[in-house]
LUMDOLUM-823547 format. One record per residue (C-alpha): residue number from 1; residue in one letter; y negated, z, x negated. Coordinates in Angstrom, 2 decimals. Last residue first. Layout:
% LUMDOLUM-823547
+-----+------+---------+---------+---------+
| seq | type |      c2 |      c3 |      c1 |
+-----+------+---------+---------+---------+
| NUM |    a |       Y |       Z |       X |
...
+-----+------+---------+---------+---------+
END
This chain:
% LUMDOLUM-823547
+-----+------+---------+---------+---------+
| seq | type |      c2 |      c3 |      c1 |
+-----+------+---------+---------+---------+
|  67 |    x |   19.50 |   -6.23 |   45.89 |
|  66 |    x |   19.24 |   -2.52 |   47.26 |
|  65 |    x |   19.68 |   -1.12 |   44.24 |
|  64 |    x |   16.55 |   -2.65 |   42.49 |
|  63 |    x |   17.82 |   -5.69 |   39.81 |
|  62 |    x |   17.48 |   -4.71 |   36.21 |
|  61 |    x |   14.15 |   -4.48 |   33.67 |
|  60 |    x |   13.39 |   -0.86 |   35.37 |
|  59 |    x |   16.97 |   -0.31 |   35.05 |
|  58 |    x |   16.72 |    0.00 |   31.11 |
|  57 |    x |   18.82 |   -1.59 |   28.46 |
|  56 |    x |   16.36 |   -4.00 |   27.65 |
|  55 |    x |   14.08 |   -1.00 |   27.35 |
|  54 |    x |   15.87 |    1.13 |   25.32 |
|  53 |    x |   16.93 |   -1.90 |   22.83 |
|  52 |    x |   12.86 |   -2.44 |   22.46 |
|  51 |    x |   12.55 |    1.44 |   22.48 |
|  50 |    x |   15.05 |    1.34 |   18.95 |
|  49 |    x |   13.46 |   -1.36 |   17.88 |
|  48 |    x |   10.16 |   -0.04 |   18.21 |
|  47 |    x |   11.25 |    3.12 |   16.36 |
|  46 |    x |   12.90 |    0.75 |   12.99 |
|  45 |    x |    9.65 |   -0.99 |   12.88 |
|  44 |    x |    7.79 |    2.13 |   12.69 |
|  43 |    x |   10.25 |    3.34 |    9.99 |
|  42 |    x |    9.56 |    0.56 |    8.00 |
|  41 |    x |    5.95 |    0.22 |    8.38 |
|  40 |    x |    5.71 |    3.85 |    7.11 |
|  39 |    x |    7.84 |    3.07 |    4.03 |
|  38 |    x |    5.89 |   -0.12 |    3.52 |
|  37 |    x |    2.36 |    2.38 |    3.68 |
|  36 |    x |    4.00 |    4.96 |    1.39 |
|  35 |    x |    4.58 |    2.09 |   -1.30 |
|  34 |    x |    1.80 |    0.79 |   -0.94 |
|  33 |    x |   -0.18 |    3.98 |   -1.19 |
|  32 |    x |    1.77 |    4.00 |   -4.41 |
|  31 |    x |    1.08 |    1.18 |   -6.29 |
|  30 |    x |   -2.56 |    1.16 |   -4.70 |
|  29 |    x |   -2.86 |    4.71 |   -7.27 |
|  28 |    x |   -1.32 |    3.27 |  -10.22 |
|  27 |    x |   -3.35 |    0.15 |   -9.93 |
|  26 |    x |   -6.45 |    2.90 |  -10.01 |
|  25 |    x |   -4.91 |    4.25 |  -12.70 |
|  24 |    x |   -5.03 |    1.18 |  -14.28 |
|  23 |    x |   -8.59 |    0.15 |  -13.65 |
|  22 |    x |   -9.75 |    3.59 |  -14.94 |
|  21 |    x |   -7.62 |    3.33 |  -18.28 |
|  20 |    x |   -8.77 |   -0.49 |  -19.19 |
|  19 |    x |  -12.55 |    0.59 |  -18.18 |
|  18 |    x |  -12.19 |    3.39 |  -20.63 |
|  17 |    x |  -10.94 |    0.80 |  -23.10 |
|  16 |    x |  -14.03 |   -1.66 |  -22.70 |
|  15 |    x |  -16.61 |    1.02 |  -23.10 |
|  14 |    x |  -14.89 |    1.90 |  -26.62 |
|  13 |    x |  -14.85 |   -1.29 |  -26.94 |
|  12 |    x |  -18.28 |   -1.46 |  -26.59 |
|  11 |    x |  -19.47 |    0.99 |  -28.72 |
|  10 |    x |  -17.18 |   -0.29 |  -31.64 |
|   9 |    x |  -18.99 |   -3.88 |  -31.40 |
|   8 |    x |  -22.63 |   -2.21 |  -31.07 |
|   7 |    x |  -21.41 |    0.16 |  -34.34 |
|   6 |    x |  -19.97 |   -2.83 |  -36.36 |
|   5 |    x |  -23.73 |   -4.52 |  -35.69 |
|   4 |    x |  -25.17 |   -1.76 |  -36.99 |
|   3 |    x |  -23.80 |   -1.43 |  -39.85 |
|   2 |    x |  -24.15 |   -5.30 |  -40.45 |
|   1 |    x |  -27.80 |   -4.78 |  -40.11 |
+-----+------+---------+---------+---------+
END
């Protein structure tokens, strides 16, 4: 009985630490498609900036010519 009983405990810990290694490399994996998917928000951020300041500076936004 107490054989068995040590063998159901090491069976699931076994079970347990498998579980451990596939949640973290899943955590390892969202670790880094977050970090490509802040990169990418930074860069978009950057490019509509950069056509905000275009159009501001734009003469569609301006008076006509004949004005």
């Amino acid at each position: 009985m107490e054989n068995d009983r040590i063998i159901e405990l090491e069976t699931k810990l076994s079970y347990q630490e498998m579980t451990i290694q596939e949640l973290s490399g899943m955590i390892a994996d969202q670790e880094k498609r977050l970090a490509r998917l802040e990169e990418r928000d930074r860069v978009l951020t950057g490019k509509v900036r950069d056509l905000m300041e275009i159009m501001e500076e734009s003469p569609v936004n301006g008076k006509p010519p004949h004005y």
